[in-house]
C-alpha positions as CSV (number, residue, x, y, z in Angstrom):
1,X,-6.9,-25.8,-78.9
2,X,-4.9,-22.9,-77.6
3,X,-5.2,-21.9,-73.8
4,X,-4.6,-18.2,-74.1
5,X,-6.8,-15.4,-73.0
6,X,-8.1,-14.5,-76.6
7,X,-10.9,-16.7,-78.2
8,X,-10.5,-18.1,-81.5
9,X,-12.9,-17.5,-84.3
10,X,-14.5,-20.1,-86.3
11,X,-12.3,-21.5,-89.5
12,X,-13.7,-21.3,-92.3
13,X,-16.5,-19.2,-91.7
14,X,-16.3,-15.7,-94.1
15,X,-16.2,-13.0,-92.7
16,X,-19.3,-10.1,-93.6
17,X,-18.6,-6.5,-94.3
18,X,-20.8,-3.5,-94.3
19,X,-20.0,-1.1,-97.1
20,X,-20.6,2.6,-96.1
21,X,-23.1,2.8,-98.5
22,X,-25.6,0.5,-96.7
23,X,-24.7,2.1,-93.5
24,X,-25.5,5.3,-94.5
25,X,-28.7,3.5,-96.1
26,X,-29.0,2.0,-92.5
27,X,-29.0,5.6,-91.0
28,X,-31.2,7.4,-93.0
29,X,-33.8,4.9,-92.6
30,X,-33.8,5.2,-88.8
31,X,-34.0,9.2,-89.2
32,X,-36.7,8.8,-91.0
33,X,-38.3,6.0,-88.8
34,X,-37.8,8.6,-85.7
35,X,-39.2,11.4,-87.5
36,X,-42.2,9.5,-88.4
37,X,-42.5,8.4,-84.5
38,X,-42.2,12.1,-83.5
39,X,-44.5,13.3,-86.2
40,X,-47.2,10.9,-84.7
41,X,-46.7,11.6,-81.5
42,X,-47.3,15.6,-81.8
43,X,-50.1,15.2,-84.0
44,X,-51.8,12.8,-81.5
45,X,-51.3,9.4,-83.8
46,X,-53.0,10.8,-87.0
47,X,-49.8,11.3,-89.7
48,X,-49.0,14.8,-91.3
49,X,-50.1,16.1,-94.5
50,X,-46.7,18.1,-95.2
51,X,-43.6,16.7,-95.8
52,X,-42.2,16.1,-92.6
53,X,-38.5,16.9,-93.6
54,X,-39.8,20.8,-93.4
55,X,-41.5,20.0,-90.1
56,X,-37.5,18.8,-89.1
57,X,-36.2,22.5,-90.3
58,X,-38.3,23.9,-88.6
59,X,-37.5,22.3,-85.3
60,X,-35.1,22.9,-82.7
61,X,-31.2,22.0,-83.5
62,X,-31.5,20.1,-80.2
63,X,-33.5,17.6,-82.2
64,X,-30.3,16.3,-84.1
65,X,-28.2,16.3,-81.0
66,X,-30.9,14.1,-79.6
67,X,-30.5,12.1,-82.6
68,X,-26.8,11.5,-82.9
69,X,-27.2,10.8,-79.0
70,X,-29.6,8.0,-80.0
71,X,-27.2,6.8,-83.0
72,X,-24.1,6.6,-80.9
73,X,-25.5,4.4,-78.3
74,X,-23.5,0.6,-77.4
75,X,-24.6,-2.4,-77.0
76,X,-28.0,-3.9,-75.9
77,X,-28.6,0.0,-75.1
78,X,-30.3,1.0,-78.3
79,X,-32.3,-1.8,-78.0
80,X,-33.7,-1.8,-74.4
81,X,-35.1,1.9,-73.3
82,X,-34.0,2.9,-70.4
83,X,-35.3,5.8,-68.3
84,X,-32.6,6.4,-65.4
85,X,-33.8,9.8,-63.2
86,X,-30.4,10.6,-62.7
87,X,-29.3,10.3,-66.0
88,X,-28.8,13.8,-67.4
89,X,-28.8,14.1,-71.3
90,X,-25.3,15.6,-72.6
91,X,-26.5,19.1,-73.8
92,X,-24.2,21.5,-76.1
93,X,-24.5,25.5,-75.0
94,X,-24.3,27.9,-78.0
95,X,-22.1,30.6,-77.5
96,X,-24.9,33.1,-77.3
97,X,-26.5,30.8,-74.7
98,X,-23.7,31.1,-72.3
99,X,-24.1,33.1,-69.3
100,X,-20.6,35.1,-68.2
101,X,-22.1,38.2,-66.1
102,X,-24.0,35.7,-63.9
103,X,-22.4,34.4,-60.5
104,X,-20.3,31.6,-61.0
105,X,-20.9,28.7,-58.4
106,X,-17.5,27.5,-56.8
107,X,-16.5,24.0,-56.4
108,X,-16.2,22.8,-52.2
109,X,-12.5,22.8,-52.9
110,X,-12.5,26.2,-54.2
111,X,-14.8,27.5,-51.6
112,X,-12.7,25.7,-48.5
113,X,-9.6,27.4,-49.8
114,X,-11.0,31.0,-50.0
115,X,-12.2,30.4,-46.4
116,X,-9.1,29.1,-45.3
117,X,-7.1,32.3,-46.2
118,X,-9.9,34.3,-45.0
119,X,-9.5,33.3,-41.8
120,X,-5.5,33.4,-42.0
121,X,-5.8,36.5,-42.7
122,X,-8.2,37.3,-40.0
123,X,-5.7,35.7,-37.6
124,X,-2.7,37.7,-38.3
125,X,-4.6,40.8,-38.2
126,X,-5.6,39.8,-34.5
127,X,-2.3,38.9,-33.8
128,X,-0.9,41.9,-35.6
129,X,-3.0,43.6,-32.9
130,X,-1.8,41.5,-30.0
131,X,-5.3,39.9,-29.6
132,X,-4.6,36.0,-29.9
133,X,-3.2,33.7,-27.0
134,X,-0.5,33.6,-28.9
135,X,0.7,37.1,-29.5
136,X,-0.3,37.7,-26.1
137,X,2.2,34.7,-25.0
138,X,5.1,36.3,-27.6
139,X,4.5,39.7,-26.3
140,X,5.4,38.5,-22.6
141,X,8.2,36.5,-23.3
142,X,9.5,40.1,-24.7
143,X,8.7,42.0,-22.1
144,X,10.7,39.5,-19.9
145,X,13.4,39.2,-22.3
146,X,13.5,43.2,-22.2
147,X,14.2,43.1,-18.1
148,X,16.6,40.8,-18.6
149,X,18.3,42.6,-21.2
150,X,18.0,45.8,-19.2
151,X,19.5,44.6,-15.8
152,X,22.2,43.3,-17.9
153,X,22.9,46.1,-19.2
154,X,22.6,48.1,-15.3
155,X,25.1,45.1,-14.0
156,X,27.7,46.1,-16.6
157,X,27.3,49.6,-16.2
158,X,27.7,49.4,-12.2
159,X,30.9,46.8,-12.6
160,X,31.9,49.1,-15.0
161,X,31.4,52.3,-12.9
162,X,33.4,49.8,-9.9
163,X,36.0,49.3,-12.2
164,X,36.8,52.6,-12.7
165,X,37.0,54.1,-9.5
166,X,39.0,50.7,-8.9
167,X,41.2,51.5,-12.0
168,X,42.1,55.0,-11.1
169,X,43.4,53.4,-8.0
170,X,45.7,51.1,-9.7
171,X,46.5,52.3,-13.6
172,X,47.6,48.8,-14.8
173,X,45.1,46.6,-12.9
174,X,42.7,49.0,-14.8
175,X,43.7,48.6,-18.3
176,X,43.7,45.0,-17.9
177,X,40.7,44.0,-16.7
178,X,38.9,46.8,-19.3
179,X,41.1,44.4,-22.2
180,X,39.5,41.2,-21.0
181,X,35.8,42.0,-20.4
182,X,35.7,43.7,-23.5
């Protein structure tokens, strides 16, 4: 007996096939058998005079989706009825049923991103406007950097202004020293 992870069948059993035919047989006997059920149940357990094929045209399309719902089921499902609350039946939307002008709810991912560049936005307005610790911070460093830059700018001027009157003294010293700081 092989040890591997598939099961074996049994020898020398046939195998059985359904022909479409019988399944189709198979299918329309259980349409019926649910229209019967349904039938009973809206007439309050006495059965219909009319033919209740024209009582299922005249009922909703949501009927048949029901039905294929019911059909498509796996396993011990079909068999055993279960009623889970938070089970929500799959239902189709016509085209005509859809609702495009009404307002379209956004996921929490969707909705956390929108706020998020809301409130970037807000944040470089205010610091656009010098409002946030921040700019405030940036805008002193430049006013400090400013001073310096200015008395830098006085200290060359005055050495410059020294060199000069020292220059005029002493023509070659002058040019020099203008050659080198330059």
């Amino acid at each position: 007996m092989p040890r591997g992870g598939r099961k074996g069948g049994h020898k020398g059993r046939a195998r059985q096939y359904t022909s479409p035919e019988e399944i189709d047989a198979q299918l329309l006997a259980e349409k019926e058998k649910a229209r019967e059920a349904e039938l009973l149940a809206e007439n309050g357990g006495e059965l219909a005079a009319g033919d209740p094929t024209k009582e299922k045209k005249d009922s909703d399309e949501s009927d048949e989706d029901d039905e294929d719902y019911q059909q498509k089921r796996k396993g011990v499902e079909g068999l055993i009825d279960i009623e889970n609350p938070n089970r929500i039946a799959p239902t189709t939307k016509k085209v005509t049923q859809l609702d495009l002008e009404g307002p379209k709810e956004l996921s929490r991912r969707e909705r956390e991103e929108i706020e998020k560049q809301k409130a970037k936005e807000r944040y470089m307005k205010m610091h656009l406007a010098g409002k946030t610790d921040q700019a405030k911070a940036d805008l002193a460093r430049l006013a400090i950097i400013r001073k310096q830059r200015e008395d830098a700018a006085k200290k060359k001027d005055d050495d410059k202004k020294a060199k000069d009157k020292d220059g005029a003294a002493v023509p070659g010293r002058g040019m020099q020293s203008l050659s080198l700081n330059d």
